[in-house]
C-alpha positions in Angstrom: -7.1 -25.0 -24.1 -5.6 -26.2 -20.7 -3.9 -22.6 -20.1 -7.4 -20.8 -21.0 -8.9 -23.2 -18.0 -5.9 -23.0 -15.4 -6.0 -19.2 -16.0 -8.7 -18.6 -13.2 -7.4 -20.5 -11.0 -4.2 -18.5 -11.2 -6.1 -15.4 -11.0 -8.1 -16.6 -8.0 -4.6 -17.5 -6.2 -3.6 -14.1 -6.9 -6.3 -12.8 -5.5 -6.2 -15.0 -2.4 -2.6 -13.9 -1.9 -3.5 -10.1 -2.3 -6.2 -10.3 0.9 -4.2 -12.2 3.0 -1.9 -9.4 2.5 -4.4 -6.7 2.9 -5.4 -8.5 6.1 -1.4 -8.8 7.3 -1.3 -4.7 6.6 -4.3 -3.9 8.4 -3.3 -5.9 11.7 0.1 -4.6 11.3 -2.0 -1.0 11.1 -3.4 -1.8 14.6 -1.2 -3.5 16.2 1.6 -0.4 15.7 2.4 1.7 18.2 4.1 3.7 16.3 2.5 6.6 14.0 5.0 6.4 10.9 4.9 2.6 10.7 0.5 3.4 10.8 1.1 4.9 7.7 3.0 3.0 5.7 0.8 -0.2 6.4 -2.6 1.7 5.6 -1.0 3.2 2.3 0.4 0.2 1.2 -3.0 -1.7 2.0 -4.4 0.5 -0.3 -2.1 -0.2 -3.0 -3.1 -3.9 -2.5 -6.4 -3.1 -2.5 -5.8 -0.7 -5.4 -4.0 -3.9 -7.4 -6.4 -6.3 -6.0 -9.4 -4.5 -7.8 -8.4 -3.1 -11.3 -5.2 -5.5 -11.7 -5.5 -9.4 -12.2 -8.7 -9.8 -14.8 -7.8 -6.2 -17.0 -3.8 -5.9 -16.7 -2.6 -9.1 -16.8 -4.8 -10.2 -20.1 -3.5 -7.2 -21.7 0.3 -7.4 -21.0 -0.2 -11.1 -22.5 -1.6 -9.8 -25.6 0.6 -7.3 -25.8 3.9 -9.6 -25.6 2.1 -11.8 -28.3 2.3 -9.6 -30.6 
């Protein structure tokens, strides 16, 4: 029962961690002077955001079941 409660909390961490790096991306996106480093951090904040969304409550439950079976 007390991994069942924790669980959401871990997921909420994630979470937390995933903006903050959305947020460090998108700065990095501005503050660049440089056109090829623009790119990188805007794809790669889309892939956050991308993982952010779909990843954490879906994924995560289903690799779990997955490995206890």
């Amino acid at each position: 029962m007390e991994a069942k409660s924790q669980r959401p909390k871990e997921q909420e961490g994630t979470i937390s961690v995933l903006n903050a790096a959305i947020e460090a991306m998108n700065l990095a996106k501005e503050l660049s002077s440089v056109t090829p480093a623009k790119a990188v951090f805007g794809s790669v904040s889309v892939i956050l955001t991308m993982t952010r969304v779909c990843f954490p409550p879906i994924c995560v439950d289903r690799v779990r079941a997955e490995v206890h079976l």
